[in-house]
Structures are given as C-alpha cells and as structure tokens.
N, C-alpha and C positions, 0 to 999 in steps of 0.2 A: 628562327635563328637556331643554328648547332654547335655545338662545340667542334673543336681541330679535332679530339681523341673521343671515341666512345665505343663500350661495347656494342657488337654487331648485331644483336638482338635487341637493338634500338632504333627508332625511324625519327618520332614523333618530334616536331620543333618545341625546344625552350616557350616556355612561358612565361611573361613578364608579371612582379609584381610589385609593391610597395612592400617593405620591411613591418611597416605596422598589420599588411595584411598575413603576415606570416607570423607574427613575434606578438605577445600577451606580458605586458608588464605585470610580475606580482609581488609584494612586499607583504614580510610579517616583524613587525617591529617589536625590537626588545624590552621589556621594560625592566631596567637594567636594577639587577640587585646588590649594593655593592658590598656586598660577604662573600658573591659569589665568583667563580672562577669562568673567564668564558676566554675560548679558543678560535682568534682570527683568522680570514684567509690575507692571500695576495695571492696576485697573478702576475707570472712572468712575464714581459716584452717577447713576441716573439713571435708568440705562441708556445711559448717553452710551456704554459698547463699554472697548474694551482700552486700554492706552497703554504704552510701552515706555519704563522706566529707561534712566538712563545705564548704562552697563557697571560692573561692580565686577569687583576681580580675587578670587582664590580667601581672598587672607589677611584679607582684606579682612569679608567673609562673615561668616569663624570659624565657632562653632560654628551658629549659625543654620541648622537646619532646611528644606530646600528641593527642590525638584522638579520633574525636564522637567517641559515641558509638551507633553498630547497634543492633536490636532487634533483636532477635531470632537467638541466635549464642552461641554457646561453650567459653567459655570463660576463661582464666587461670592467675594467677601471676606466671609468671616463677619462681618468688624468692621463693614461698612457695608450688608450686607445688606440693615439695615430700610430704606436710603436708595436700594435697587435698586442697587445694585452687582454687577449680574449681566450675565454675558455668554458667547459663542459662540468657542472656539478656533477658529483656523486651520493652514493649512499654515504661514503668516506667521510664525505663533509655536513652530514646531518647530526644536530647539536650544533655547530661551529658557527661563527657570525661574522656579518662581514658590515662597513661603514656604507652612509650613504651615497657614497663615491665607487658604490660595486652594483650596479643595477641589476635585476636578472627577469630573465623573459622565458615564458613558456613559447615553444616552437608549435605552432597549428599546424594539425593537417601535412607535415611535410618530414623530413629526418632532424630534428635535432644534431646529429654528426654532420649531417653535407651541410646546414648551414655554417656548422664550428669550421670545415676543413674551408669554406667556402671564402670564411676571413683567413684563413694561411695563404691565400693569393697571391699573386699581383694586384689581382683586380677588387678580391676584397679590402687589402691594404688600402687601394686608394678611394675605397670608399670611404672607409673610417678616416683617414687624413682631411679628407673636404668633409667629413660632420665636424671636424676639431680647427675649430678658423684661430689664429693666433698666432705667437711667436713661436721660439722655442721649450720644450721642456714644460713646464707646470702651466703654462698659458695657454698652451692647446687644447684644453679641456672639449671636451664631446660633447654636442649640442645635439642632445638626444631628441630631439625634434623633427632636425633636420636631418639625423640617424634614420628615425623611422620611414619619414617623408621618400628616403634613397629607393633606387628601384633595384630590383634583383632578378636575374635571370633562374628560372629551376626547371630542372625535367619532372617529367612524372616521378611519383614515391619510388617507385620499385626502382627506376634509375639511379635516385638519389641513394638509395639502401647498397644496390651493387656497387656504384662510385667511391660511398664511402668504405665496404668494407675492402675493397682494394684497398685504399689509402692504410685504413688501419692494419692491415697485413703488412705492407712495407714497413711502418711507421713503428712496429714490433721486432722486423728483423732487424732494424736500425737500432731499436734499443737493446738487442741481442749484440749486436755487433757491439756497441761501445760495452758492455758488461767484458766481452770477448779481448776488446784491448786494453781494458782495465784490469782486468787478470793478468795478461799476459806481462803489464807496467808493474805489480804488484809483484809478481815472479820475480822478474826482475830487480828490484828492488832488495827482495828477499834473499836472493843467490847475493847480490855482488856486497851487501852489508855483512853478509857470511865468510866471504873470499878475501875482500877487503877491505870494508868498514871495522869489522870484529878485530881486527887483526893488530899489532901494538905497529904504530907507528913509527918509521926510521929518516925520513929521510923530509928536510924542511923545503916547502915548495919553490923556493927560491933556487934551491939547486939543482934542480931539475927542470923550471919552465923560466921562460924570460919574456916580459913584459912588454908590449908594442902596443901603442894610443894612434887614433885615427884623426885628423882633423876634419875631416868631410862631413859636410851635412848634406841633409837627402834634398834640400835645394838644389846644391849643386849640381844635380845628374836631370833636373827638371828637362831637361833641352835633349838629351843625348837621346838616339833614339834605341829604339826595341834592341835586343841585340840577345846574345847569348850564355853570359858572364853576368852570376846574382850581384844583386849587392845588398847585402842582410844588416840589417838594423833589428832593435830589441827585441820585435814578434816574430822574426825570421826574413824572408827575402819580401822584399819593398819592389823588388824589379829585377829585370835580364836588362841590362845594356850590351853595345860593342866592344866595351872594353875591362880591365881589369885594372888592378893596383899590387894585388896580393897571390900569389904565385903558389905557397907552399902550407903544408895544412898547418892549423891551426885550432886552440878552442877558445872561443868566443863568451865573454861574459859580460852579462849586461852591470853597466857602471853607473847609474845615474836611475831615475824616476822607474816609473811601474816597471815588477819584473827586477828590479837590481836582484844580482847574483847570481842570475840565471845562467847557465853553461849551455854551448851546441859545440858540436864537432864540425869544421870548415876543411872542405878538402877542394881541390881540383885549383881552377883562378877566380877571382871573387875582389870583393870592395866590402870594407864595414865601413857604418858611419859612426861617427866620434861619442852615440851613446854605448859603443861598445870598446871595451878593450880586447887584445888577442893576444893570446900567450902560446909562445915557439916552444918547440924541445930544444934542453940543452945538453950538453955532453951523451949525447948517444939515446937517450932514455923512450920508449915506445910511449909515442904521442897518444896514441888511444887508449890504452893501457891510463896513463893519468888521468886523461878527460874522465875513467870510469871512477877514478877515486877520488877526483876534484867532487864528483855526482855524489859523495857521502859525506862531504863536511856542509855545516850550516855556514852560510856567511851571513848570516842578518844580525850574528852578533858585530861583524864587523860593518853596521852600517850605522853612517853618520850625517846627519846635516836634519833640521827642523822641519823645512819646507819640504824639498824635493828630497827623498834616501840617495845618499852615495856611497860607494865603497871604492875604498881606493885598494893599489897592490901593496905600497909599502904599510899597515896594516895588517893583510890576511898573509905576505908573501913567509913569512917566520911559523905558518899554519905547519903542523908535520903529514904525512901521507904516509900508507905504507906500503912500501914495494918492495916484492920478493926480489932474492938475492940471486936466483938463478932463472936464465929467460925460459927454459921449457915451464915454468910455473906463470910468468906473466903471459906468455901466447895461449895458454891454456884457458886462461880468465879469459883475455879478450874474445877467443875463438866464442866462449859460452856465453860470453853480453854480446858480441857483437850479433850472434845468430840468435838473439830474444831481439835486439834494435830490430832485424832483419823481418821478423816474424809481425812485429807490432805496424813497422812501417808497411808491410804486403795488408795487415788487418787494415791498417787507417785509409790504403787507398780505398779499402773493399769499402767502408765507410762513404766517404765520398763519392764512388759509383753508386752504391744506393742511396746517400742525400740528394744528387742530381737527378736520379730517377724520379724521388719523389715529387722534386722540384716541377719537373718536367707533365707528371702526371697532374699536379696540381693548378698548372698553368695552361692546359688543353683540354681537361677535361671539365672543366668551369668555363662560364662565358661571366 
C-alpha cells in the first residue's frame, strides 16, 4: 500500500504494523517528597503540544500517582486522547512529572516525529477514538490495550524522517506566521490607544451610535439554502444564505454568553442573530472611526447576570469616547487602523493557506 502524496525518491510499499510492535512503555515513578516542589505537564487537545502547570509542592500531591518525565517519547492523556492529546517530550520537560493518566512510550526502530505527526491525522484520530470506547468527555478514556493491539501503516526510516521534516518546516512557518499577526494586533493596539484611547474623552456613546436588537435565531435560517449574504452570530458568520435583513454598516457586539462585549465592523447586507446587538451612526458621525474607539473601552465592567454574562446598551450607552473635533484628524486614524485591519486580515488569510497545506500534507502523505 502507498500513500496519495510522497516524495519521488520513494517506491517501496507501506508496511504494516501493530503499535506495540513499534511503541516500549516506560515508567519511573516518583516517590513523592512532600517539602518538595514538583513541575506538572498537560497536553493540549488537538495536538496543540505540551503546557506546563503551576508548581505544586510534595503535600500538596498526596497520594496521587506520578512520574518523571523522559525526553523523547510519544506521549498521551488517556482521558483526551480521542481529542488528540497527544504529544513529543523534550529535554524541556526533564525534571517535570506527569500523573498516571500520561503514559509514555519509547518509539523502536522508526521516527518518533512521523509517529507524533502520524496522530495529527484523519486517520490517526480515528485510531485513538476506537481505543477510547465510551460516551462523551471523561468517559472516553483510552484502552491502552486495544491502543497497542491497533495497526499502523509506515514507510521505511528515511521516508518517515523526510515526511516528517516536511511537516515540521510548515508547522514553523505557521508559528512564524501567527507571531507575524500577533505583532502586527499588537501594533495596532498600540497606535490606536495613542490616537484614541490616551486621549480625554468628549463625547457619550449614546450620541453618536443607536442601539438595534435582532430577534432571530440561528434556527430560523436552518432550511434556507446556501446563498450569498453572511449571517454573523457571536464568533462571526454561521453561514451565506439568499437573503438578507440588514442593509447598512454597522458594529456588532456580542450581548449575552461566551465572548460578551466583543465588537466587528458589519458592512455590505447581512443578518445578525439575537446574541448580538448592532449599533448605527447617528447624526453624521464616521461609523468606523467609532468601531475603533468602542475597540478601547472595557465593557466587562458593565457585565451582569450569575449564569450566563450580559451586557446591556442602557448601562455602557453614558460610556464617553473621544472623537476629534475636526474630520481631516478622524480620516487620518481611520486611514492608519484600517490599513494595520487590512495588513492583519492579508497575514490571517496567509495563515490559513498554510494551515490547509499542512492539513492536506498530513492527510496524503500517511496511509
């Protein structure tokens, strides 16, 4: 068997194996002193990689179950497994300890990386979901048994080595790239709390934006088909339908649950649903222009409710803003945020062309 994708200085068919014929369980267990200070891991779902707890001290622990961690080994949270919770020790993590809910296995004979990239799959994924038989969430636990027992396709070493340092080449411009538009959010940031954040406030938000509530919920468009026209709810657009409701720009803040306070700029025709409110310009005032000073006040002081956060307008609408008194100085701002928005949005798509890449290589070039 071969893979869709491979380099061309490759012939030879995949070989089949079992995971215990490639993988060595090893444990060194702590024996935990409780004066002393020790440094947990976790692993992200995902494959997102490692993260390091706060310190706990030894009394702290108790009886809890735990174990160095060695470098260069496969690594997993049985509990999130089916959610790729899998990952690659380091020398990083030497000292550090982990529960016995973090297994780790020395890779035989093969790459340690092409097996790690090997569960960022499709097909690794659904390996590890059929070792995790159960409901949702904490029930799925990994039945490292039937882990091992799975079979695995692999090319010879050298394949597995050129495979993976493809992977890791992308896997770096990718994290080049978000540093790339985390700078440039940061910039941003930086200028417009200079322009107008810093700046003494005049003018109360009430006379400048007006208040408009949606009653639609994203039920309702269930039936409508594909179409051309977003309809953005709390984490942005939900869908393109055929039709619209809302005509004229607008900024959008999220009013209710995860994300309350959150601001977007809505321009073109569109549909919000009823987790959002939208607020028009009034008497003349440049709609973008605000959106960028709405972007400097905090609203989480004005959030209220136990359960779910809500923020209402009558509440923040007495907030003040401040906006220059003559328009060559607000076109000026705008012209300098809107072309950092412009700069960040061109970086996020470059983002996304090479997350899809990677997707793509990682889905053809594994069997």
């Amino acid at each position: 068997m071969v893979p869709n994708l491979r380099f061309s200085s490759f012939a030879d068919p995949f070989r089949i194996y079992t995971l215990k014929e490639v993988l060595q369980r090893i444990s060194f267990p702590v024996t935990v002193d409780e004066n002393k200070l020790y440094y947990q891991i976790g692993i992200r779902s995902h494959s997102k990689g490692i993260f390091y707890k706060e310190a706990e001290i030894g009394r702290q622990i108790g009886n809890k179950r735990i174990f160095w961690i060695e470098p260069n080994c496969l690594i997993l949270n049985i509990v999130f497994a089916w959610e790729q919770a899998v990952a690659k020790t380091s020398e990083k993590e030497v000292g550090m300890v982990a529960s016995h809910r973090f297994p780790m296995y020395k890779v035989l004979n093969n790459s340690l990386d092409y097996i790690v990239d090997f569960f960022k799959t499709e097909k690794g994924k659904q390996l590890l979901q059929m070792a995790s038989p159960g409901g949702a969430g904490r029930n799925k636990t990994l039945n490292q048994d039937f882990f091992l027992n799975s079979k695995i396709y692999l090319p010879s070493l050298n394949e597995q080595l050129k495979t993976s340092e493809l992977i890791e080449l992308i896997e770096d411009r990718i994290e080049t790239q978000i540093k790339i538009i985390e700078d440039y959010k940061v910039l941003k940031k930086k200028i417009s709390k200079q322009v107008i954040g810093s700046q003494k406030p005049n003018t109360h938000i009430y006379e400048c934006l007006e208040n408009n509530s949606s009653s639609s919920k994203e039920s309702d468009f269930d039936e409508y088909t594909e179409g051309q026209f977003p309809i953005y709810g709390a984490n942005g657009v939900i869908k393109h339908i055929n039709s619209y409701l809302i005509d004229i720009p607008s900024i959008s803040i999220v009013k209710d649950g995860a994300g309350v306070g959150r601001t977007r700029f809505l321009y073109g025709k569109y549909t919000v649903i009823g987790t959002l409110n939208y607020l028009t310009s009034k008497n003349g005032y440049d709609l973008l222009y605000l959106y960028y000073a709405l972007d400097n006040l905090d609203f989480t002081k004005y959030i209220v409710g136990s359960g779910i956060p809500h923020i209402y307008f009558k509440d923040y609408k007495r907030e003040m803003i401040y906006i220059p008194k003559d328009e060559k100085t607000i076109n000026k701002i705008v012209r300098c945020l809107s072309s950092l928005d412009l700069l960040i949005h061109n970086e996020q798509n470059l983002l996304l062309y090479l997350t899809k890449q990677k997707e793509y290589l990682l889905n053809n070039m594994f069997i």
